[in-house]
C-alpha positions as CSV (number, residue, x, y, z in Angstrom):
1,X,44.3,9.3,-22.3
2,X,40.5,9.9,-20.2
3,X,39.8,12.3,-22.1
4,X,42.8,15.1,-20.5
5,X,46.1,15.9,-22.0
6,X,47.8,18.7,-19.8
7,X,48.3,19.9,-23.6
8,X,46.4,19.4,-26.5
9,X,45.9,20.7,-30.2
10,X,43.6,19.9,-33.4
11,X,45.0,19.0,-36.3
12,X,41.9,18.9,-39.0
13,X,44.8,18.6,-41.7
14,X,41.6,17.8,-44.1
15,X,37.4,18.0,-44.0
16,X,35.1,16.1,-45.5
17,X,34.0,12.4,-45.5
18,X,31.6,10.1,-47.0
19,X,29.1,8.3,-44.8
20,X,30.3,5.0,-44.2
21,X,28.2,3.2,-41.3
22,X,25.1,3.8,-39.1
23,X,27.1,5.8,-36.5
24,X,27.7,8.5,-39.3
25,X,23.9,8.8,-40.0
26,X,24.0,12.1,-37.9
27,X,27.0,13.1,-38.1
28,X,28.4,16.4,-36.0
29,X,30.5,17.5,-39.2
30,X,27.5,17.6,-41.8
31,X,25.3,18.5,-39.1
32,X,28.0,21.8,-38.4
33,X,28.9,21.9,-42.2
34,X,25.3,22.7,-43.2
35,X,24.7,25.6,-41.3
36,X,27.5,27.5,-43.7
37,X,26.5,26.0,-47.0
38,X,29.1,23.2,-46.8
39,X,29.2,19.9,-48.8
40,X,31.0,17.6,-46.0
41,X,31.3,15.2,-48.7
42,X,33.8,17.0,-50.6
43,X,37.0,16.2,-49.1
44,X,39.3,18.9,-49.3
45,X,43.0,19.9,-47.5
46,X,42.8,22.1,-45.2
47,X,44.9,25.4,-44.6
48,X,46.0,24.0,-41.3
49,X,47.8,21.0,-43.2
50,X,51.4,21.2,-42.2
51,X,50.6,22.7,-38.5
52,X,52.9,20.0,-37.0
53,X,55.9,21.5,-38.4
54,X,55.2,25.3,-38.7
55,X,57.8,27.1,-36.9
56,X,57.9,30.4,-35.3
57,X,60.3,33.2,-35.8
58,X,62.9,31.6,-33.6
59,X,63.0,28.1,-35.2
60,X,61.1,26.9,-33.0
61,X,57.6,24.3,-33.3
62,X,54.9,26.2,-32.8
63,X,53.0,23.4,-31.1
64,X,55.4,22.2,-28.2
65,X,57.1,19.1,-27.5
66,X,54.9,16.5,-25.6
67,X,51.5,17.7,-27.1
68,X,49.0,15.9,-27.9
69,X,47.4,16.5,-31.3
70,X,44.1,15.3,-32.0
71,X,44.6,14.7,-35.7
72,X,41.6,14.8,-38.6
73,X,38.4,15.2,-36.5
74,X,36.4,16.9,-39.3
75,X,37.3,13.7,-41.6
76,X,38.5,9.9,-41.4
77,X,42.1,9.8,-41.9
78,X,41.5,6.8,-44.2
79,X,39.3,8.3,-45.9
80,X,40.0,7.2,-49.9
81,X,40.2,10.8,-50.8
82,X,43.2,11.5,-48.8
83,X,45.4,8.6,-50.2
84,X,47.3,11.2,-52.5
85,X,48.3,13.3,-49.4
86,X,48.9,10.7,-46.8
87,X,52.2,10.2,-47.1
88,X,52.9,13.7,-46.6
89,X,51.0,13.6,-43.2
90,X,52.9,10.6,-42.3
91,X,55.9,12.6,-42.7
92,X,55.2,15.5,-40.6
93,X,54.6,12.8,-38.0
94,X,57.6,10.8,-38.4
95,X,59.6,14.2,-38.1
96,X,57.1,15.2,-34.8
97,X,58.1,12.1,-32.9
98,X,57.8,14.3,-29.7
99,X,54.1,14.7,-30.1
100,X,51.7,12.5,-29.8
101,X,48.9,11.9,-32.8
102,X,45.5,10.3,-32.1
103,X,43.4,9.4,-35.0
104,X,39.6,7.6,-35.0
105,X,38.7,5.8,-37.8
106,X,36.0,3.8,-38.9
107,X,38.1,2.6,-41.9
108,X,40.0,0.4,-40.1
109,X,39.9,-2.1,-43.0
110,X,41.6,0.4,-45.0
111,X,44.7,0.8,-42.3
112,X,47.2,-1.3,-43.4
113,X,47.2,-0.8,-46.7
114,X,47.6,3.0,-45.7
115,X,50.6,2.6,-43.6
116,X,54.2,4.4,-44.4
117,X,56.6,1.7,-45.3
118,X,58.7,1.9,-42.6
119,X,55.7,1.6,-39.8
120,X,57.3,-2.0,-38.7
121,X,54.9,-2.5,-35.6
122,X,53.9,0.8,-35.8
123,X,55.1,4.4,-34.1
124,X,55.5,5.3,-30.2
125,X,54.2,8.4,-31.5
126,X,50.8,7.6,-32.9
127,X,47.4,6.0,-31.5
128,X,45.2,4.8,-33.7
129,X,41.3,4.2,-32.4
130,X,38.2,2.4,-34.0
131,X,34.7,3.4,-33.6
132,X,32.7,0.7,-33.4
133,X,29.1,1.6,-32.4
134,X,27.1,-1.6,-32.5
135,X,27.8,-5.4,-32.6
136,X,27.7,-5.5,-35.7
137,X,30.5,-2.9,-36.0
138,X,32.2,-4.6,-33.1
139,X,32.3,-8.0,-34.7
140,X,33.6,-6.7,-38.7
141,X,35.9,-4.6,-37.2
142,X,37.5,-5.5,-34.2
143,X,39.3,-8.7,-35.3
144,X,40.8,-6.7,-38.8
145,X,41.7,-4.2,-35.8
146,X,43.8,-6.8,-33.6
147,X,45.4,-7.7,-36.6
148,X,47.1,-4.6,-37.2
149,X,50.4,-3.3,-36.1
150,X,49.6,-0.7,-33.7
151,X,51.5,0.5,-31.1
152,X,48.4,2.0,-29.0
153,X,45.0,1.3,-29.5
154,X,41.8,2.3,-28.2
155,X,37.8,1.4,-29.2
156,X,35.7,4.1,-29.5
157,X,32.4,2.8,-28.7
158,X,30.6,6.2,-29.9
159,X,27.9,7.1,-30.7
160,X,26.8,3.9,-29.0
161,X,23.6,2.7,-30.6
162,X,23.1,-0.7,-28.8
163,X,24.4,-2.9,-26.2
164,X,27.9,-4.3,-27.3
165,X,29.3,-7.3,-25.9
166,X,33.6,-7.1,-25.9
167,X,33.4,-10.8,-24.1
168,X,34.5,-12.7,-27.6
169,X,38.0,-10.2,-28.0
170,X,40.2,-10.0,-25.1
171,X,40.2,-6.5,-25.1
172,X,42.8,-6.9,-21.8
173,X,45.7,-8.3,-24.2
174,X,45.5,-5.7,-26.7
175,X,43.4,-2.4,-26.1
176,X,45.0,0.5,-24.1
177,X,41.4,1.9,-23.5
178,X,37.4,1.8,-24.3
179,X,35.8,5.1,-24.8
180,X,31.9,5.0,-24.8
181,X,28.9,7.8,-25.2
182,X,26.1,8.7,-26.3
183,X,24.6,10.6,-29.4
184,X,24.5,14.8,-29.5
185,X,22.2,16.5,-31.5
186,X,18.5,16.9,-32.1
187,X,18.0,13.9,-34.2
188,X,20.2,11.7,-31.4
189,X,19.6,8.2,-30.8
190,X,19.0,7.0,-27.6
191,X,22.1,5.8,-25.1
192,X,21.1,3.5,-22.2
193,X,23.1,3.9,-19.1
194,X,22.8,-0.1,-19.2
195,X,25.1,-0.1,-22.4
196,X,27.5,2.3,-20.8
197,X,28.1,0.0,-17.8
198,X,28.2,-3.1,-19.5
199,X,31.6,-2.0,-21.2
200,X,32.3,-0.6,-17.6
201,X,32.5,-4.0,-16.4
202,X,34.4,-5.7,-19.3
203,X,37.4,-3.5,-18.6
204,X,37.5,-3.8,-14.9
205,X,37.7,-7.3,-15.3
206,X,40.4,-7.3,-18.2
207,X,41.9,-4.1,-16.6
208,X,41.8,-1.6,-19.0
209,X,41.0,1.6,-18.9
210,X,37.4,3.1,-19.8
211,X,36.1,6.7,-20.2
212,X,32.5,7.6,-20.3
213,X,33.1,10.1,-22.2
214,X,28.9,12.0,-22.7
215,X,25.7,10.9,-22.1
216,X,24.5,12.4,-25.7
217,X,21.2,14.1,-26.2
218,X,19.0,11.3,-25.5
219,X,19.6,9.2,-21.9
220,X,17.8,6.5,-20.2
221,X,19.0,6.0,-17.0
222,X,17.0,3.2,-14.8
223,X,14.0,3.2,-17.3
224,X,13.9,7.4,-17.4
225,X,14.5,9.2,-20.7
226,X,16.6,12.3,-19.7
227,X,17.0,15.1,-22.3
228,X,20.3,16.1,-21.7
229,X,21.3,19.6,-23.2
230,X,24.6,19.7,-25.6
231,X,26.6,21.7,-22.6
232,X,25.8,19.4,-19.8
233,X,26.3,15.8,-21.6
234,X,30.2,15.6,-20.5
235,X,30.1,17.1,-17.0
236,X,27.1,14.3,-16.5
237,X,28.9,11.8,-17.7
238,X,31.7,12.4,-15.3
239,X,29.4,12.6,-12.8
240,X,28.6,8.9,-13.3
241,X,31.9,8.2,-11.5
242,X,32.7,5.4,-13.4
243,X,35.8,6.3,-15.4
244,X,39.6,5.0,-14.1
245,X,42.5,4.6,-16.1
């Protein structure tokens, strides 16, 4: 993944979510949400719900073949809300085999009991990723998160709050890739460059791949606190150098 599809949609199929862990304390969707008067914990589908299979005049998909569709990044797609319109999702992406869906979740102990019935060891077509953004996180999570039946799996170390140690998981037998960054936002916690490398080095060694993917708002870098402006906190990050697939 890195962070690059040569084609690449949104699929927001619903909005809202509840709070659910200390990485959600400032979250970018309330934080968006309440400059229009939005309660972001109302959870509600979205006019964009059946954009997988929309058509154009000619028959065709309007999103192409080979796309990758970055599916329900103003919610949790485990979110309890959603359970009555899952299955419909899970249908559109069944029928879309030839794109490719990526979901986040913190939920992940939700997961399997959210899965269509035919999953089996899950779909070509889908990744499914866990945040996990401290140890704490890390160590409730990640072993319910092994456990499941996932064809592609990445950890989503994001907004990372703390220095995580992977050493106790194997990530090299099982994880695809570790995304880490930083907090955005004027209320962000700090991200130590420190952090960031330390899950740098766990996946050269176990040979997966790892994306740094923002510095966030708030940076220390060799015992300096950098304030690093919303626009700049990718291209930074890049500029660390340290991401390979």
């Amino acid at each position: 993944m890195n962070g690059i599809a040569e084609r690449s949609v949104v699929w927001n199929l619903w909005h809202g979510c509840h709070k659910f862990s200390e990485g959600c304390r400032y979250c970018y969707v309330y934080r968006g949400d309440a400059k229009r008067n939005v309660d972001s914990s109302v959870v509600v589908k979205t006019k964009n719900f059946d954009l997988p299979v929309r058509t154009n005049k000619n028959g065709s998909f309007k999103i192409p073949s080979g796309t990758l569709v970055y599916t329900c990044f103003t919610s949790d797609f485990f979110v309890e809300d959603a359970d009555a319109w899952r299955t419909e999702a899970w249908e559109m992406i069944r029928q879309r085999s030839d794109l490719h869906f990526l979901m986040i979740t913190k939920r992940i102990n939700r997961v399997m009991e959210c899965l269509p019935v035919d999953w089996k060891d899950g779909y070509d077509n889908v990744t499914i990723c866990c945040t996990v953004e401290n140890q704490l996180c890390a160590d409730n999570r990640l072993p319910v998160y092994r456990a499941i039946p996932i064809k592609h799996k990445i950890i989503i170390c994001e907004p990372l709050l703390e220095e995580i140690s992977l050493d106790a998981y194997n990530i090299g037998e099982w994880v695809e890739q570790v995304v880490a960054g930083g907090e955005s936002g004027y209320e962000a916690r700090i991200c130590n460059f420190d952090w960031i490398m330390k899950l740098h080095d766990i996946c050269l060694e176990n040979n997966v791949s790892f994306w740094f993917k923002q510095t966030g708002s708030k940076f220390v870098k060799e015992g300096t606190l950098y304030t690093v402006k919303r626009q700049f906190q990718h291209s930074q990050a890049r500029k660390a150098g340290i991401n390979f697939k």
